[in-house]
C-alpha positions as CSV (number, residue, x, y, z in Angstrom):
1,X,138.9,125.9,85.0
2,X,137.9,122.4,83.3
3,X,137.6,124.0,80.0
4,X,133.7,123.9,79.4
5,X,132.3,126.5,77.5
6,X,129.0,127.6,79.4
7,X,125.9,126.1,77.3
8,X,123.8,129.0,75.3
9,X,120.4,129.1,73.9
10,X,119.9,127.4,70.6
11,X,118.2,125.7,67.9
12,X,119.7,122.4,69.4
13,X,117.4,122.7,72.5
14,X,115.0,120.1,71.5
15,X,114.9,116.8,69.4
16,X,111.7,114.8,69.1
17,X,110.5,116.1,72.9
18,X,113.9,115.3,74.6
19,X,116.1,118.5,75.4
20,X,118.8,119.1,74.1
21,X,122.2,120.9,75.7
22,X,125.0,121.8,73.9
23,X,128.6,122.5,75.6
24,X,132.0,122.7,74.1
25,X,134.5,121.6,75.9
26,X,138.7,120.5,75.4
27,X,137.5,117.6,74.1
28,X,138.8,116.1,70.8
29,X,135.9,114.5,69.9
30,X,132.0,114.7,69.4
31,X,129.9,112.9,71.7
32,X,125.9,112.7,72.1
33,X,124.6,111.1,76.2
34,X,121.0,110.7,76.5
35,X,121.0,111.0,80.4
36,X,119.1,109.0,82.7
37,X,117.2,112.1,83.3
38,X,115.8,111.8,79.7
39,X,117.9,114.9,78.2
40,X,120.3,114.8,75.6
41,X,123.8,116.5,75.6
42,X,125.9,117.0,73.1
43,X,129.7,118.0,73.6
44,X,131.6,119.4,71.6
45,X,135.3,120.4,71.1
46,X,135.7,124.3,71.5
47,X,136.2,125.1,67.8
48,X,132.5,123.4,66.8
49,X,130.2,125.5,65.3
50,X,126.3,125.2,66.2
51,X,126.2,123.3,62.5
52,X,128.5,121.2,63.5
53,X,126.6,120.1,66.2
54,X,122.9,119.9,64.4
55,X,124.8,118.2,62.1
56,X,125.6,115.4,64.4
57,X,122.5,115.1,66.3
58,X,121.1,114.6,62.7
59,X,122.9,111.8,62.1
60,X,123.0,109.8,65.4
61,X,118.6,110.2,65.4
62,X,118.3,106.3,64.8
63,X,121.0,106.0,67.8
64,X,118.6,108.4,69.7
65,X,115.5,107.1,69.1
66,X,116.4,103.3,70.2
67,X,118.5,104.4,73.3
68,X,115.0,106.6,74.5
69,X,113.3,103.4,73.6
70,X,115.6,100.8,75.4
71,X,115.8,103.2,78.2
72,X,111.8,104.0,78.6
73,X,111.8,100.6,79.8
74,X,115.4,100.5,81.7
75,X,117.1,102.4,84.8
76,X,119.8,104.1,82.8
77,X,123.1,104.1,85.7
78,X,125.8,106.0,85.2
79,X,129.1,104.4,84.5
80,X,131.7,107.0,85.5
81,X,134.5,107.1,88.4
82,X,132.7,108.0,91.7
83,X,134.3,110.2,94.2
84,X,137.3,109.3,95.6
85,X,136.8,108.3,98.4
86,X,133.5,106.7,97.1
87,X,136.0,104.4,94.7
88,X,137.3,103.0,98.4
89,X,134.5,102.1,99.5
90,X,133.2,100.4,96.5
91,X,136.4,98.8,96.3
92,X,136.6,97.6,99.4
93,X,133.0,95.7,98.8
94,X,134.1,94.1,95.5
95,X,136.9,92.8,97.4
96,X,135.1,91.2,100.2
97,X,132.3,90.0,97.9
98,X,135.0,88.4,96.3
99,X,136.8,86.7,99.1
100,X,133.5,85.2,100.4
101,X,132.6,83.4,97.0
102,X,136.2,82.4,96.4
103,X,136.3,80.4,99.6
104,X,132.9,79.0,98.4
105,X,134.6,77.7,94.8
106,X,135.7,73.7,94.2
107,X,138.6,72.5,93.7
108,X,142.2,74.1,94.2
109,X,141.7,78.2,95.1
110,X,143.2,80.2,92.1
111,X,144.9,83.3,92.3
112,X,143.0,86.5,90.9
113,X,142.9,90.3,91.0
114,X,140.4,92.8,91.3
115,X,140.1,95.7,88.5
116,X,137.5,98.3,88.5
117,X,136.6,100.0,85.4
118,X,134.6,102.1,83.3
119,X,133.3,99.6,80.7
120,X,130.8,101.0,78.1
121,X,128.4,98.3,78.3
122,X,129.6,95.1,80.0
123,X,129.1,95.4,84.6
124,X,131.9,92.8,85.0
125,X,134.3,90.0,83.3
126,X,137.2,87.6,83.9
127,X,140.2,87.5,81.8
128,X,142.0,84.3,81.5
129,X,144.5,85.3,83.2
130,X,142.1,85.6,86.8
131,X,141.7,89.7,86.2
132,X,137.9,90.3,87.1
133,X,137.1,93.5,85.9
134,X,134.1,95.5,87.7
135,X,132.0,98.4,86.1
136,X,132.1,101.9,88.5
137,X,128.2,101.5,87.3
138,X,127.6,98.5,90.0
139,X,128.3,101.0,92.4
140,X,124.7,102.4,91.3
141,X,123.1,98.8,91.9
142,X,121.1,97.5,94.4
143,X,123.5,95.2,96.2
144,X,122.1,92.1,96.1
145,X,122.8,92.8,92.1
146,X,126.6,94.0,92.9
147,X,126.5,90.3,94.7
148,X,125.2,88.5,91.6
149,X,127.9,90.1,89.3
150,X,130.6,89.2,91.7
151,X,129.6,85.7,92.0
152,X,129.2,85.4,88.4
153,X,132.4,86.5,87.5
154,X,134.3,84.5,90.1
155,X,132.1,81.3,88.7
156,X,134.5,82.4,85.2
157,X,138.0,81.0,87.9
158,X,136.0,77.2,87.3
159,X,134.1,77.7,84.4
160,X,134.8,80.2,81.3
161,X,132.2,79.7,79.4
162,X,128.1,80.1,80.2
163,X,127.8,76.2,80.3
164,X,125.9,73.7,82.7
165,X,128.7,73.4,84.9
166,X,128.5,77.1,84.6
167,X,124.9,77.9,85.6
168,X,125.5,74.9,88.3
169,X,127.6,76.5,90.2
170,X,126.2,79.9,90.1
171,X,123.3,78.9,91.2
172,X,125.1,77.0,94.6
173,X,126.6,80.4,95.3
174,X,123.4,82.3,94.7
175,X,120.3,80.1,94.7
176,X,118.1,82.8,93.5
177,X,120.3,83.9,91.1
178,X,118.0,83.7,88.1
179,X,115.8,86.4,89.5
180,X,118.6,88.7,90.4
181,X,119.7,88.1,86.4
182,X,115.9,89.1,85.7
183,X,115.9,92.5,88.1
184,X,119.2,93.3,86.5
185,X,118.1,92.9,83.2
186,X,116.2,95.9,84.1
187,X,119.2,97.9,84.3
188,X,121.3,99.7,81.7
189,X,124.7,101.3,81.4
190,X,124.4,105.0,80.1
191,X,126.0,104.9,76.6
192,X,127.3,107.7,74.8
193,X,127.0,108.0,70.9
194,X,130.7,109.1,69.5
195,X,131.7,111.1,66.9
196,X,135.1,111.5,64.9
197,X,137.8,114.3,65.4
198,X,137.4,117.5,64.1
């Protein structure tokens, strides 16, 4: 038992043309997700009450009505863990991705470690310290946009900033990479509208 509290009719089953679900769950927070899908879900802790909720959808309507916008245009992906095994496999990509454009970088090789995460809005980054972080939501791209994210962030080993030098050597990794920028402009991570504890 995960805890979910199986959604019931209400009056929270439809704001401005999108449904709406409500759950309750063992959460400690509210949260709104406008899915991909174009529904809304709202989730609740268990104790909510159905004013609770309206409550919140109330106030998050500006939130609403710019994510339906931004993502009438976009392809919403999902940014949570895949299936175990699924994690492997992604993993296993990142890694060689990796390895390939490493070997492809000037100067002396420098050390760095792949992290894959769950970032709200952000598919990939480099820390200083050579950590480059991967979104679970590049496992929903195309490939050929999981490449351009790779390469990207291993440009960060050279260059940490969005410089000449920068865009130079991105594009000697990846010729074309301002179109695959472009395509994957037309992508969006899911966000979630929070609330605060009950």
């Amino acid at each position: 038992d995960d805890g979910i509290v199986k959604p019931r009719k209400s009056r929270l089953s439809d704001f401005e043309g999108l449904q709406v679900i409500w759950t309750r769950t063992a959460r400690r927070t509210i949260g709104l997700i406008l899915h991909a899908e174009g529904w809304l879900e709202i989730r609740s802790p268990t104790g909510h009450s159905e004013r609770q909720a309206t409550a919140f959808l109330q106030s998050r309507a500006d939130w609403i009505r710019r994510a339906a916008t931004r993502s009438s245009n976009c392809v919403l992906v999902e940014r949570d863990r895949p299936a175990p095994g699924e994690q492997q496999r992604f993993r296993r990509e990142v890694e060689q991705l990796a390895a390939t454009f490493a070997g492809c970088l000037p100067g002396v090789a420098r050390s760095y470690r792949i992290a894959l995460r769950s970032q709200r809005s952000r598919w990939g980054s480099c820390s200083a310290r050579g950590i480059i972080s991967v979104n679970y939501a590049c496992s929903r791209l195309p490939a050929h946009l999981l490449e351009y994210i790779v390469a990207h962030e291993l440009c960060h080993l050279v260059h940490m900033n969005h410089g000449n030098a920068f865009h130079a050597l991105l594009n000697r990794l990846l010729p074309d990479g301002p179109q695959r920028k472009k395509e994957l402009a037309r992508y969006r991570i899911r966000q979630e509208a929070d609330g605060l504890q009950p």
